[in-house]
N, CA and C atoms of all chains as a GROMACS GRO file, in nm:
protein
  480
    1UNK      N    1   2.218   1.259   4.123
    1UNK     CA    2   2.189   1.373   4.035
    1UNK      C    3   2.079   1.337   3.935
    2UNK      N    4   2.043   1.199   3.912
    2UNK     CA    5   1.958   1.176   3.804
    2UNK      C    6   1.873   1.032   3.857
    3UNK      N    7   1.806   1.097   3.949
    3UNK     CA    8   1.766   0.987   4.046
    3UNK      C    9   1.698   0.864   3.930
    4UNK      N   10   1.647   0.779   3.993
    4UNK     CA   11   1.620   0.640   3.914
    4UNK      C   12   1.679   0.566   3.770
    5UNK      N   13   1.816   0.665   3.753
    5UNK     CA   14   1.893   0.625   3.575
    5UNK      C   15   1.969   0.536   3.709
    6UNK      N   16   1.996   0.398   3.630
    6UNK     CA   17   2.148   0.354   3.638
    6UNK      C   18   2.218   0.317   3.535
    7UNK      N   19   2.384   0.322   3.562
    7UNK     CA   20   2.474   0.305   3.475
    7UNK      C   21   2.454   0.113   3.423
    8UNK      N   22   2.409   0.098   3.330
    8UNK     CA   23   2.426  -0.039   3.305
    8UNK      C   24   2.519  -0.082   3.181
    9UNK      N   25   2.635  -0.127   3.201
    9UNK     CA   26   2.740  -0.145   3.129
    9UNK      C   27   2.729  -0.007   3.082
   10UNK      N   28   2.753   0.048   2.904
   10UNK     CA   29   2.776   0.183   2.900
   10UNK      C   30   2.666   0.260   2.849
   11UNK      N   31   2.550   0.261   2.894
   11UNK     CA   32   2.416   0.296   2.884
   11UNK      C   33   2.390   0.360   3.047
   12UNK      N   34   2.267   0.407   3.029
   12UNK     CA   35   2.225   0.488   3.140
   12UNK      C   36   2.053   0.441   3.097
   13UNK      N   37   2.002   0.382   3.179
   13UNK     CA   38   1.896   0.307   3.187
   13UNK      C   39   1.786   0.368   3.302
   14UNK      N   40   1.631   0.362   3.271
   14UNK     CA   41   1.546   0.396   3.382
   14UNK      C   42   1.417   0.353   3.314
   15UNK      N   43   1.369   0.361   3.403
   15UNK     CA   44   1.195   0.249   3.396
   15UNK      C   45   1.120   0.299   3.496
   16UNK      N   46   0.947   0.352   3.430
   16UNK     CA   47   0.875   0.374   3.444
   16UNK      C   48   0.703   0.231   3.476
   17UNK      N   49   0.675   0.273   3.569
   17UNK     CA   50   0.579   0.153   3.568
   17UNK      C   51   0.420   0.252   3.540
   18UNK      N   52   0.309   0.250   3.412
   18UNK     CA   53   0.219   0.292   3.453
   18UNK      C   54   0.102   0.252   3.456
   19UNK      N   55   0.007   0.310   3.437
   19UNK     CA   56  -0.119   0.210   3.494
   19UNK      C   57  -0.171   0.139   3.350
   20UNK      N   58  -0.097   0.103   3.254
   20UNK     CA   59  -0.212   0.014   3.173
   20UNK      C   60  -0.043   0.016   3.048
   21UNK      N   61  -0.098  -0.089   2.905
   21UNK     CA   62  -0.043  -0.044   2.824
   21UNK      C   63   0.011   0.062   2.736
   22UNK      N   64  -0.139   0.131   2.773
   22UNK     CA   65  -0.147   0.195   2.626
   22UNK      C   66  -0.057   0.338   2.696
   23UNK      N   67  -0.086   0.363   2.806
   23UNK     CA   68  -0.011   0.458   2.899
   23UNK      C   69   0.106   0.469   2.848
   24UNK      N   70   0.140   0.324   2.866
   24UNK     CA   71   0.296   0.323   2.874
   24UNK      C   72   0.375   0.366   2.645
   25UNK      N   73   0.288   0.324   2.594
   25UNK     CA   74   0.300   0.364   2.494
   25UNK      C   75   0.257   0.536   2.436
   26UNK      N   76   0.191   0.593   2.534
   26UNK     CA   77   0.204   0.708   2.505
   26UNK      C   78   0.309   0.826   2.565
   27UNK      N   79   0.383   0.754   2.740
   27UNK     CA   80   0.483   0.785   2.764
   27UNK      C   81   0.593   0.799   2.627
   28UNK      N   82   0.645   0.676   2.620
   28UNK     CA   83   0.755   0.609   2.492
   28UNK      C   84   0.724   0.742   2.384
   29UNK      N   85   0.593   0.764   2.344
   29UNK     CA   86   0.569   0.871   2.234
   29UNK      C   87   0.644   1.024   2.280
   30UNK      N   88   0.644   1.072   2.411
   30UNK     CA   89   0.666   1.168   2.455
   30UNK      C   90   0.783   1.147   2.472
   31UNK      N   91   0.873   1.085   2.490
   31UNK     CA   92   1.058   1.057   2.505
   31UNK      C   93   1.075   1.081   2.336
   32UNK      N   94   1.002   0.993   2.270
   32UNK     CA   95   1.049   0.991   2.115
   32UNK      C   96   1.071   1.169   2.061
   33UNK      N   97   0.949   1.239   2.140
   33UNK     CA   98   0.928   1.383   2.092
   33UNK      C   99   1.097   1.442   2.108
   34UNK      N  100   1.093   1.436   2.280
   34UNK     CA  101   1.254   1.442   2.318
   34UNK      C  102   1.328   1.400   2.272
   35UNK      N  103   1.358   1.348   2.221
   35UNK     CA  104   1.455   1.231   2.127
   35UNK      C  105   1.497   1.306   1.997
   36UNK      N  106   1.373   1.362   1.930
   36UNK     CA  107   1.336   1.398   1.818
   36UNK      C  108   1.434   1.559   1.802
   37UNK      N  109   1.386   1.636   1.918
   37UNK     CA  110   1.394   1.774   1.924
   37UNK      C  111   1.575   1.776   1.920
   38UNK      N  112   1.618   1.709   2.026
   38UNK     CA  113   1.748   1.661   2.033
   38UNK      C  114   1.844   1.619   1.931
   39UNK      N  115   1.815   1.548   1.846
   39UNK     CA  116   1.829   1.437   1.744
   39UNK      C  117   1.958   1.376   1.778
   40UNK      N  118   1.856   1.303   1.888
   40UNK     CA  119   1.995   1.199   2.002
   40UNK      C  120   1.868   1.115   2.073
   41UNK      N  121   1.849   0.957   2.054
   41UNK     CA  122   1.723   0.882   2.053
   41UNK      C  123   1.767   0.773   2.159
   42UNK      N  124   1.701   0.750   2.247
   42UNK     CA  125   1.693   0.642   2.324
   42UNK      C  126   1.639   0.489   2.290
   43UNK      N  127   1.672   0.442   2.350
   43UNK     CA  128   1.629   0.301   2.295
   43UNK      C  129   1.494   0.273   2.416
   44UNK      N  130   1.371   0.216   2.312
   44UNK     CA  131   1.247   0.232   2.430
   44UNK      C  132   1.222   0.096   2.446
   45UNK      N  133   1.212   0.004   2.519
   45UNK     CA  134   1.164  -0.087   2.571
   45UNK      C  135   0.993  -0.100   2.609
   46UNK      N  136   0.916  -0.140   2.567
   46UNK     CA  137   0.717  -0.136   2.670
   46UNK      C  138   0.704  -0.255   2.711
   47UNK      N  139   0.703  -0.343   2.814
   47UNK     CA  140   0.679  -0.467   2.832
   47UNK      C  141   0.517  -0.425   2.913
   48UNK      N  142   0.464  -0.473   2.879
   48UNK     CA  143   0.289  -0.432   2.894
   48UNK      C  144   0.289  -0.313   2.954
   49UNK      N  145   0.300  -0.263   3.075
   49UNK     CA  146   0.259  -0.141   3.170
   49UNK      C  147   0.407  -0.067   3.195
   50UNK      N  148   0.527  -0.117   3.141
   50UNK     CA  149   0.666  -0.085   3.219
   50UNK      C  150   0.738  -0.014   3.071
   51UNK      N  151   0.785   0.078   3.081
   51UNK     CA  152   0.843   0.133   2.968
   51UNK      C  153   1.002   0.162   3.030
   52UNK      N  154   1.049   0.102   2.968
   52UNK     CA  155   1.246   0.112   3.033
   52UNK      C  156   1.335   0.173   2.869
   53UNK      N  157   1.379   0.329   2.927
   53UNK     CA  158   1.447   0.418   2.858
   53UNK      C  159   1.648   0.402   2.859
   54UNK      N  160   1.695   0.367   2.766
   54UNK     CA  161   1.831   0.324   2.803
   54UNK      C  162   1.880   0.438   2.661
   55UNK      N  163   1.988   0.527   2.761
   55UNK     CA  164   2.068   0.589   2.616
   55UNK      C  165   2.208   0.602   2.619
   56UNK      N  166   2.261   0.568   2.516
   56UNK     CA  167   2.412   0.613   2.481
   56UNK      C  168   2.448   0.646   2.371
   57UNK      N  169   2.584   0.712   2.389
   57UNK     CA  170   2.610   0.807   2.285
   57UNK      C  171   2.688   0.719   2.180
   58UNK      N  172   2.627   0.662   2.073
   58UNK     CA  173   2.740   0.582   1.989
   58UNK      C  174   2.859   0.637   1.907
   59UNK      N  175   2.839   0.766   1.901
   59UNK     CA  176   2.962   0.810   1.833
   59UNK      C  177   3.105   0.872   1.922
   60UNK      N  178   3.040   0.829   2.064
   60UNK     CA  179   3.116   0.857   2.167
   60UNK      C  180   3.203   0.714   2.198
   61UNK      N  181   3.191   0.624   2.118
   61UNK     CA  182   3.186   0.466   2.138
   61UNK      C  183   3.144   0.406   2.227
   62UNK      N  184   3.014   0.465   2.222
   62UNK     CA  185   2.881   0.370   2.300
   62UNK      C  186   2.972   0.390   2.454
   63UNK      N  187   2.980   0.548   2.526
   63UNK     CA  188   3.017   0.607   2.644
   63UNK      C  189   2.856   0.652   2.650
   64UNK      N  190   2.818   0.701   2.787
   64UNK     CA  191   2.764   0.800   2.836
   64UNK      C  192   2.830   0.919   2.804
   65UNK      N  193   2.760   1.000   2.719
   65UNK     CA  194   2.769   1.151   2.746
   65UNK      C  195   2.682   1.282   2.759
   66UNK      N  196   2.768   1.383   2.758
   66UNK     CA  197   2.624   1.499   2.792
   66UNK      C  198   2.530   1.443   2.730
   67UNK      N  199   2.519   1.450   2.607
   67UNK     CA  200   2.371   1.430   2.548
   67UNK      C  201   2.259   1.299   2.593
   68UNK      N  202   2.327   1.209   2.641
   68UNK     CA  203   2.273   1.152   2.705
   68UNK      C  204   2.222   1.148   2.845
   69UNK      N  205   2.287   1.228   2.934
   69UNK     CA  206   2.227   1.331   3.046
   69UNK      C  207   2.173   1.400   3.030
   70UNK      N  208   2.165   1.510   2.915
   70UNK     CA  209   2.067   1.588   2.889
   70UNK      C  210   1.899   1.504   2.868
   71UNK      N  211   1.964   1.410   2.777
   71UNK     CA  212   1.816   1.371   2.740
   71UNK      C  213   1.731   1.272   2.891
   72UNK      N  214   1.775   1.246   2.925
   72UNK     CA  215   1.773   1.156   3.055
   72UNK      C  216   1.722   1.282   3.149
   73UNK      N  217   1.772   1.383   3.225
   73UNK     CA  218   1.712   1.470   3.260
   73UNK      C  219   1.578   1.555   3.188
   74UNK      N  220   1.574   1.532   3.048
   74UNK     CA  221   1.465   1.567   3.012
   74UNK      C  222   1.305   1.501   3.022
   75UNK      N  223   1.358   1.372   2.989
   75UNK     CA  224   1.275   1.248   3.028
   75UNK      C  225   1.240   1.240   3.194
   76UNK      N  226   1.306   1.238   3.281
   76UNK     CA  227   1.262   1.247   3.374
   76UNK      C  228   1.133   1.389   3.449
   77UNK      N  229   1.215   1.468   3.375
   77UNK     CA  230   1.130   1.605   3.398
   77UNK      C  231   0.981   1.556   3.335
   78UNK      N  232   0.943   1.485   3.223
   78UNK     CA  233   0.820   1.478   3.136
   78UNK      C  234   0.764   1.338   3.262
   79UNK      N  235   0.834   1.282   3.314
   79UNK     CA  236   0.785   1.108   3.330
   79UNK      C  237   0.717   1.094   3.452
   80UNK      N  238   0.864   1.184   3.579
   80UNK     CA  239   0.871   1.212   3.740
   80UNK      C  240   0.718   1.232   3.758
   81UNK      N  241   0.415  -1.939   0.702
   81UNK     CA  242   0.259  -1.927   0.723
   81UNK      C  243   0.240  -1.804   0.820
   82UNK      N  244   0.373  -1.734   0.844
   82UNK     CA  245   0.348  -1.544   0.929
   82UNK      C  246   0.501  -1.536   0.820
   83UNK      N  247   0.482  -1.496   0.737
   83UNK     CA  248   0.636  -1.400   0.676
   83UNK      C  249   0.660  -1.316   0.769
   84UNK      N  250   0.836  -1.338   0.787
   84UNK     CA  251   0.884  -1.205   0.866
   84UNK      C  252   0.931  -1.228   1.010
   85UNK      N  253   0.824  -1.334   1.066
   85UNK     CA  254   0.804  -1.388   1.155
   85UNK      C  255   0.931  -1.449   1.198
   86UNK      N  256   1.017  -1.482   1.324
   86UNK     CA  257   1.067  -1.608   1.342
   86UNK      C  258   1.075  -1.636   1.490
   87UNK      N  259   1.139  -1.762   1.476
   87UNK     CA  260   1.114  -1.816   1.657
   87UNK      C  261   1.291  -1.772   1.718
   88UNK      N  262   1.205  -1.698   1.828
   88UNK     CA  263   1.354  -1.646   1.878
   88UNK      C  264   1.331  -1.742   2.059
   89UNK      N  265   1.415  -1.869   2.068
   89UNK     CA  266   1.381  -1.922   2.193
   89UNK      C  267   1.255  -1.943   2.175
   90UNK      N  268   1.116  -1.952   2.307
   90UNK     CA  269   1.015  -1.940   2.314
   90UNK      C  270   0.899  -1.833   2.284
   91UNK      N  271   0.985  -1.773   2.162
   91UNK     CA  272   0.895  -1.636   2.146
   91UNK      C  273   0.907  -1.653   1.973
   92UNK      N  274   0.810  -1.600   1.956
   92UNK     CA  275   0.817  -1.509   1.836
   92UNK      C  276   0.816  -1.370   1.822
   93UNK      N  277   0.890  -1.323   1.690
   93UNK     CA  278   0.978  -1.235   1.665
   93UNK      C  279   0.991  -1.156   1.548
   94UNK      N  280   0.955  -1.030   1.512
   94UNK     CA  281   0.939  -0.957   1.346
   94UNK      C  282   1.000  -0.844   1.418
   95UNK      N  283   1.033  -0.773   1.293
   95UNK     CA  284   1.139  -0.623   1.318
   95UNK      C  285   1.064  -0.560   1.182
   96UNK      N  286   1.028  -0.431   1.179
   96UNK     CA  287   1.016  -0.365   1.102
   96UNK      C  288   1.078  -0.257   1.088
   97UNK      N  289   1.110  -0.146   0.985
   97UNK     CA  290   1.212  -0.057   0.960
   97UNK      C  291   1.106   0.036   0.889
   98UNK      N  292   1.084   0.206   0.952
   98UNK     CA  293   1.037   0.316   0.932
   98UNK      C  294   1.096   0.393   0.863
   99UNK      N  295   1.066   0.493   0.860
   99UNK     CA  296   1.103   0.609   0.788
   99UNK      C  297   1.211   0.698   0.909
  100UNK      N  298   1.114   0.733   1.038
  100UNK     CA  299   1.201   0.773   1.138
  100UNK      C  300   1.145   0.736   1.283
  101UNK      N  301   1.183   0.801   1.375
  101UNK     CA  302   1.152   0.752   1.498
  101UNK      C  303   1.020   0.754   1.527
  102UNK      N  304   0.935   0.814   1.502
  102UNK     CA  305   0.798   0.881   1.570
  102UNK      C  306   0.695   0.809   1.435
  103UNK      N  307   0.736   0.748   1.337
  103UNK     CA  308   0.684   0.635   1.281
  103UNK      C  309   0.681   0.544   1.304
  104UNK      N  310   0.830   0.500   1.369
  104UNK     CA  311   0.825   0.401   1.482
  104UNK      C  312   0.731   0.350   1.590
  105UNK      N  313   0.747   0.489   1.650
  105UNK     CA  314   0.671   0.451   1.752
  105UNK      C  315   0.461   0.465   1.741
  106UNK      N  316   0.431   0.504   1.671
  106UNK     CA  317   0.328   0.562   1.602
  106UNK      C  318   0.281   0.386   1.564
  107UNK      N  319   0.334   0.305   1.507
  107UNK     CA  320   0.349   0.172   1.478
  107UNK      C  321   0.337   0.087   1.601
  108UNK      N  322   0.403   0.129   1.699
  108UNK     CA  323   0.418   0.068   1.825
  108UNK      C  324   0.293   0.089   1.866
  109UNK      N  325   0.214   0.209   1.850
  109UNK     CA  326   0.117   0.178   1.938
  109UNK      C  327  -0.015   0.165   1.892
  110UNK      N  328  -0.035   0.133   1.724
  110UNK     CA  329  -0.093   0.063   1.696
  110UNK      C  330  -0.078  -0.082   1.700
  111UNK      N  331   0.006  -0.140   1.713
  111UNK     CA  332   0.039  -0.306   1.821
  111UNK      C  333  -0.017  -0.264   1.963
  112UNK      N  334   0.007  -0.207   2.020
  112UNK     CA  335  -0.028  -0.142   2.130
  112UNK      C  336  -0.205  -0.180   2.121
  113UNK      N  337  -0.277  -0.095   2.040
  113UNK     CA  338  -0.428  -0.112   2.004
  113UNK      C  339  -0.452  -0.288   1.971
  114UNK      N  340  -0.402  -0.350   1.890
  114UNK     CA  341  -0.420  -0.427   1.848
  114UNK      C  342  -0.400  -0.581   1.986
  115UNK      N  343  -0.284  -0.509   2.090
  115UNK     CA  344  -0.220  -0.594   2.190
  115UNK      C  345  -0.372  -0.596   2.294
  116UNK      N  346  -0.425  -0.421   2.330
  116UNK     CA  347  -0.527  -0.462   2.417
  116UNK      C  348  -0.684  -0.512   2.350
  117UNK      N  349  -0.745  -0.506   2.269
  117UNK     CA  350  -0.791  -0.584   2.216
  117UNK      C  351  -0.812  -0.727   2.236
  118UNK      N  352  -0.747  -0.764   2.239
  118UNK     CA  353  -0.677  -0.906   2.248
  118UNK      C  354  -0.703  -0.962   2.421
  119UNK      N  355  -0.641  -0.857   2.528
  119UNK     CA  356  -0.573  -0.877   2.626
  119UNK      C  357  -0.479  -0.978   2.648
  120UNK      N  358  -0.348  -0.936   2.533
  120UNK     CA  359  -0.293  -1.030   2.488
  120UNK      C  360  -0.136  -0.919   2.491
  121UNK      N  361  -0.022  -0.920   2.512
  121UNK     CA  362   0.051  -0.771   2.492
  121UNK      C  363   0.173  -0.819   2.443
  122UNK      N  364   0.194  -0.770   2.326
  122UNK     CA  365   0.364  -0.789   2.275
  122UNK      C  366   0.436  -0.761   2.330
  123UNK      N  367   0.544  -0.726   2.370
  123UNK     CA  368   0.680  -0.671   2.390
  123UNK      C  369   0.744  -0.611   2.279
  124UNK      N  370   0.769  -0.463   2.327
  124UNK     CA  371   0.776  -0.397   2.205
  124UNK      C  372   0.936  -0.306   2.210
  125UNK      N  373   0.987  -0.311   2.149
  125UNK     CA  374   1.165  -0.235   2.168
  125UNK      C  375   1.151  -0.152   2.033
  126UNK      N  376   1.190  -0.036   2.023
  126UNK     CA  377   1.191   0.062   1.949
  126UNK      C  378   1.350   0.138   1.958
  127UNK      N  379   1.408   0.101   1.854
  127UNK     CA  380   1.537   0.141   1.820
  127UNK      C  381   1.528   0.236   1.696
  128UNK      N  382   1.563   0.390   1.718
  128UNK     CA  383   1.571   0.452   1.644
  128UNK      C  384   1.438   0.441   1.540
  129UNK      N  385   1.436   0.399   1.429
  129UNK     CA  386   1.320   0.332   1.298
  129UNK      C  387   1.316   0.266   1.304
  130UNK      N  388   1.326   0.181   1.390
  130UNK     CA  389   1.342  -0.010   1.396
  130UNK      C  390   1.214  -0.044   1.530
  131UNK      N  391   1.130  -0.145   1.484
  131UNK     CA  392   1.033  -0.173   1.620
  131UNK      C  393   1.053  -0.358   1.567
  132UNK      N  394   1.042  -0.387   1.667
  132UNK     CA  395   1.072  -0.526   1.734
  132UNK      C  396   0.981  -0.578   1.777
  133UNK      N  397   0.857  -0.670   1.763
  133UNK     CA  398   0.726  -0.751   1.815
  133UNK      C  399   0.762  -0.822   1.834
  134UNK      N  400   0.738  -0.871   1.989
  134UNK     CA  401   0.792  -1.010   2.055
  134UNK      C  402   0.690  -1.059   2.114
  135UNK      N  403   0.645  -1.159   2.084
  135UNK     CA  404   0.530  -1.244   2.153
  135UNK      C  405   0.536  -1.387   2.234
  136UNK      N  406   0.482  -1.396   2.335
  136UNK     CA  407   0.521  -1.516   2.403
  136UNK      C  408   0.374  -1.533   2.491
  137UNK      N  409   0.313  -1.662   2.526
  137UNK     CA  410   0.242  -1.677   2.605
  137UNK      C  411   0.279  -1.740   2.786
  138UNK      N  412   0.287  -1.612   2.873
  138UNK     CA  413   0.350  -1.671   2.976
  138UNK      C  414   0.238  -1.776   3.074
  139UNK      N  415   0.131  -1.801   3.019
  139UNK     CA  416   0.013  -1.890   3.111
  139UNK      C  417  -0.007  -1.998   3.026
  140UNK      N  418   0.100  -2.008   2.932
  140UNK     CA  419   0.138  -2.136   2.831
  140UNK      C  420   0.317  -2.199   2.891
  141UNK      N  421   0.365  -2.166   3.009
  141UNK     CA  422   0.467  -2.183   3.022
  141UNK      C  423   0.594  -2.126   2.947
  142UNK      N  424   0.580  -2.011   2.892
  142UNK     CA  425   0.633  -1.915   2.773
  142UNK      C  426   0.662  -1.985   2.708
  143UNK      N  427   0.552  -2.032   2.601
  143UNK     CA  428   0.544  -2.098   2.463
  143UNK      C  429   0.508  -2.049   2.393
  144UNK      N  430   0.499  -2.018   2.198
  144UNK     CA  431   0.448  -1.997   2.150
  144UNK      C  432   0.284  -2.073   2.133
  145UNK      N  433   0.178  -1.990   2.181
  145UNK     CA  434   0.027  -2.090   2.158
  145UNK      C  435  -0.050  -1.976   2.026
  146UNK      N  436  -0.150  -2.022   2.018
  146UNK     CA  437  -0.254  -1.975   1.882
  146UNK      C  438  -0.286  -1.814   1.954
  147UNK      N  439  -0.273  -1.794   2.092
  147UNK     CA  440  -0.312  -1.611   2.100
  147UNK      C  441  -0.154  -1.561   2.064
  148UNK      N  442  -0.062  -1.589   2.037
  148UNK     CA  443   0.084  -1.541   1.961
  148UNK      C  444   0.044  -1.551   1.824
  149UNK      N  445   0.025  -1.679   1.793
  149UNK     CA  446   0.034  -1.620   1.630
  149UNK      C  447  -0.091  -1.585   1.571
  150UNK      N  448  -0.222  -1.553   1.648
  150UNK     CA  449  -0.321  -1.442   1.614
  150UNK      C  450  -0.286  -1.333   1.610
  151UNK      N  451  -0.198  -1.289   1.741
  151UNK     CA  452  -0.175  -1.172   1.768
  151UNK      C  453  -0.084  -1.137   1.654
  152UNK      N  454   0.035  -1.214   1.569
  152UNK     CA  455   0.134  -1.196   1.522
  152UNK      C  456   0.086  -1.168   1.364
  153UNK      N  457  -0.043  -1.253   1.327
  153UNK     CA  458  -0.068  -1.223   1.179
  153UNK      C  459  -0.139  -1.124   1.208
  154UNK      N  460  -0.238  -1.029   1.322
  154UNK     CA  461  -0.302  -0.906   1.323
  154UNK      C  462  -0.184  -0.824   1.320
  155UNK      N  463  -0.071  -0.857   1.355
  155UNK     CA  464   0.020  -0.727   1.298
  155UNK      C  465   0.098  -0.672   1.214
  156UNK      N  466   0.096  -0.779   1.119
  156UNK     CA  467   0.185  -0.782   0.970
  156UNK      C  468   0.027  -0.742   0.922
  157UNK      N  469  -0.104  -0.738   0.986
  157UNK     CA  470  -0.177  -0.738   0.856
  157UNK      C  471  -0.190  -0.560   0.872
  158UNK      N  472  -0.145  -0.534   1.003
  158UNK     CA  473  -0.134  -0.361   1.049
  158UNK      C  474  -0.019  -0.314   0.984
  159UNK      N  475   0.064  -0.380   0.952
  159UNK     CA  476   0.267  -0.317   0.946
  159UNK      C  477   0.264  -0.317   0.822
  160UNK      N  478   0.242  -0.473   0.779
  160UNK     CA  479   0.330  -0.521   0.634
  160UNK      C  480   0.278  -0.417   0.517
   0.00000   0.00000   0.00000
Protein backbone atom coordinates (compact mmCIF):
# COMPACT_ATOMS: atom_id res chain seq x y z
CA UNK A 1 0.00 0.00 0.00
CA UNK A 2 2.92 2.39 0.53
CA UNK A 3 5.37 0.99 -1.74
CA UNK A 4 9.17 1.67 -0.76
CA UNK A 5 8.21 2.68 3.36
CA UNK A 6 9.40 -0.11 5.60
CA UNK A 7 8.41 -0.84 9.06
CA UNK A 8 11.76 -0.41 10.94
CA UNK A 9 11.33 -1.16 14.60
CA UNK A 10 8.36 1.46 15.26
CA UNK A 11 9.04 3.96 12.51
CA UNK A 12 8.09 3.71 8.91
CA UNK A 13 11.20 4.57 6.92
CA UNK A 14 11.94 5.33 2.95
CA UNK A 15 14.85 6.69 0.91
CA UNK A 16 15.19 8.52 -2.02
CA UNK A 17 18.46 8.48 -4.14
CA UNK A 18 18.95 11.82 -6.34
CA UNK A 19 21.22 13.11 -8.68
CA UNK A 20 23.53 15.43 -6.61
CA UNK A 21 23.43 16.96 -3.00
CA UNK A 22 21.89 19.84 -3.22
CA UNK A 23 18.80 17.87 -4.90
CA UNK A 24 18.59 15.90 -2.18
CA UNK A 25 18.39 18.92 0.17
CA UNK A 26 15.78 20.51 -1.69
CA UNK A 27 13.69 17.23 -1.68
CA UNK A 28 14.12 17.22 2.53
CA UNK A 29 12.78 21.08 2.05
CA UNK A 30 9.60 19.84 0.32
CA UNK A 31 8.75 16.92 3.08
CA UNK A 32 9.56 19.72 5.75
CA UNK A 33 6.66 21.86 3.79
CA UNK A 34 4.52 18.53 4.38
CA UNK A 35 5.55 18.16 7.69
CA UNK A 36 4.77 21.73 8.32
CA UNK A 37 1.12 21.85 6.81
CA UNK A 38 0.43 18.68 8.92
CA UNK A 39 2.18 19.70 12.08
CA UNK A 40 3.40 16.02 12.34
CA UNK A 41 7.44 16.09 11.16
CA UNK A 42 9.58 13.40 9.99
CA UNK A 43 12.91 12.84 10.85
CA UNK A 44 15.21 13.71 7.55
CA UNK A 45 18.36 12.04 7.11
CA UNK A 46 20.81 13.60 3.54
CA UNK A 47 23.84 11.49 3.32
CA UNK A 48 25.30 13.29 0.11
CA UNK A 49 22.73 12.33 -2.83
CA UNK A 50 20.33 9.87 -0.52
CA UNK A 51 17.70 11.52 1.62
CA UNK A 52 16.00 8.72 4.05
CA UNK A 53 12.44 9.95 5.58
CA UNK A 54 11.53 7.92 8.89
CA UNK A 55 8.18 8.91 10.87
CA UNK A 56 6.44 8.10 14.04
CA UNK A 57 3.90 9.14 16.05
CA UNK A 58 5.43 9.94 19.58
CA UNK A 59 2.46 10.64 21.38
CA UNK A 60 1.18 7.39 20.14
CA UNK A 61 4.33 5.94 22.08
CA UNK A 62 6.51 6.08 19.24
CA UNK A 63 3.62 3.48 17.19
CA UNK A 64 2.99 4.06 13.58
CA UNK A 65 -0.10 5.89 13.05
CA UNK A 66 -2.54 7.48 10.61
CA UNK A 67 -0.64 10.53 10.67
CA UNK A 68 2.20 8.96 9.88
CA UNK A 69 0.67 7.20 6.77
CA UNK A 70 -0.80 10.13 5.84
CA UNK A 71 2.35 11.95 5.78
CA UNK A 72 4.31 9.07 4.15
CA UNK A 73 1.71 8.89 1.39
CA UNK A 74 2.11 12.47 0.96
CA UNK A 75 5.80 12.35 0.58
CA UNK A 76 5.71 9.77 -1.73
CA UNK A 77 3.14 11.51 -3.97
CA UNK A 78 5.82 14.82 -4.00
CA UNK A 79 9.17 12.31 -4.29
CA UNK A 80 7.66 9.05 -6.68
CA UNK B 1 39.71 25.08 18.77
CA UNK B 2 35.81 24.28 16.81
CA UNK B 3 33.33 25.08 19.96
CA UNK B 4 30.36 22.91 19.82
CA UNK B 5 32.22 20.54 17.99
CA UNK B 6 32.86 16.92 19.33
CA UNK B 7 34.34 13.57 18.30
CA UNK B 8 31.61 11.11 17.98
CA UNK B 9 33.79 7.65 17.03
CA UNK B 10 35.58 8.70 13.78
CA UNK B 11 33.52 11.66 13.04
CA UNK B 12 32.90 14.87 14.09
CA UNK B 13 29.82 16.19 15.41
CA UNK B 14 27.68 19.75 16.29
CA UNK B 15 23.82 19.96 16.77
CA UNK B 16 22.20 23.15 16.47
CA UNK B 17 18.63 24.16 17.74
CA UNK B 18 16.15 26.58 15.50
CA UNK B 19 13.33 28.28 15.93
CA UNK B 20 11.25 25.61 13.81
CA UNK B 21 11.49 23.06 11.22
CA UNK B 22 11.95 24.91 7.89
CA UNK B 23 14.79 26.94 9.76
CA UNK B 24 16.12 23.84 10.20
CA UNK B 25 16.26 22.80 7.24
CA UNK B 26 16.93 26.22 5.46
CA UNK B 27 20.35 25.76 7.69
CA UNK B 28 20.79 22.39 6.27
CA UNK B 29 21.15 23.56 3.09
CA UNK B 30 23.25 26.19 3.58
CA UNK B 31 25.85 23.29 4.88
CA UNK B 32 24.56 21.84 1.90
CA UNK B 33 26.20 25.13 -0.15
CA UNK B 34 29.03 25.23 1.93
CA UNK B 35 29.42 20.96 1.65
CA UNK B 36 29.56 21.37 -2.36
CA UNK B 37 31.96 23.97 -2.49
CA UNK B 38 34.27 22.03 -0.85
CA UNK B 39 33.35 18.66 -2.68
CA UNK B 40 33.48 17.66 0.65
CA UNK B 41 29.60 16.56 2.16
CA UNK B 42 28.41 16.42 5.78
CA UNK B 43 25.85 14.17 6.84
CA UNK B 44 23.07 15.96 7.81
CA UNK B 45 19.86 14.62 10.20
CA UNK B 46 17.21 17.13 10.83
CA UNK B 47 14.98 16.45 13.80
CA UNK B 48 12.15 18.63 14.15
CA UNK B 49 14.53 22.27 15.03
CA UNK B 50 17.42 20.27 15.67
CA UNK B 51 20.18 19.74 12.62
CA UNK B 52 23.07 17.48 13.30
CA UNK B 53 26.62 18.04 11.12
CA UNK B 54 28.49 14.99 10.88
CA UNK B 55 31.73 14.93 9.20
CA UNK B 56 34.07 12.17 8.41
CA UNK B 57 36.68 11.64 5.70
CA UNK B 58 35.95 8.24 4.03
CA UNK B 59 39.38 8.36 1.55
CA UNK B 60 41.12 8.99 5.02
CA UNK B 61 39.93 5.54 6.22
CA UNK B 62 36.91 7.41 8.10
CA UNK B 63 39.08 9.66 10.08
CA UNK B 64 38.78 12.92 11.10
CA UNK B 65 41.55 14.89 8.44
CA UNK B 66 41.96 18.94 7.90
CA UNK B 67 38.90 18.79 4.91
CA UNK B 68 36.51 17.89 8.32
CA UNK B 69 37.60 20.43 10.36
CA UNK B 70 37.67 23.12 7.43
CA UNK B 71 34.53 22.02 6.57
CA UNK B 72 33.44 22.10 10.37
CA UNK B 73 34.77 25.75 11.27
CA UNK B 74 32.98 27.00 7.70
CA UNK B 75 29.91 25.98 9.50
CA UNK B 76 29.80 27.40 12.94
CA UNK B 77 31.14 30.42 11.03
CA UNK B 78 27.50 29.96 8.84
CA UNK B 79 25.31 28.66 12.14
CA UNK B 80 26.97 30.01 15.25
Amino acid sequence: ELPGWKHVRDRLEATWTFDGHLQALVAATGVGLLSERRNHHADLTIAYNKLTVSVTTHSAGSKVSAKDTDLARAVSALLD
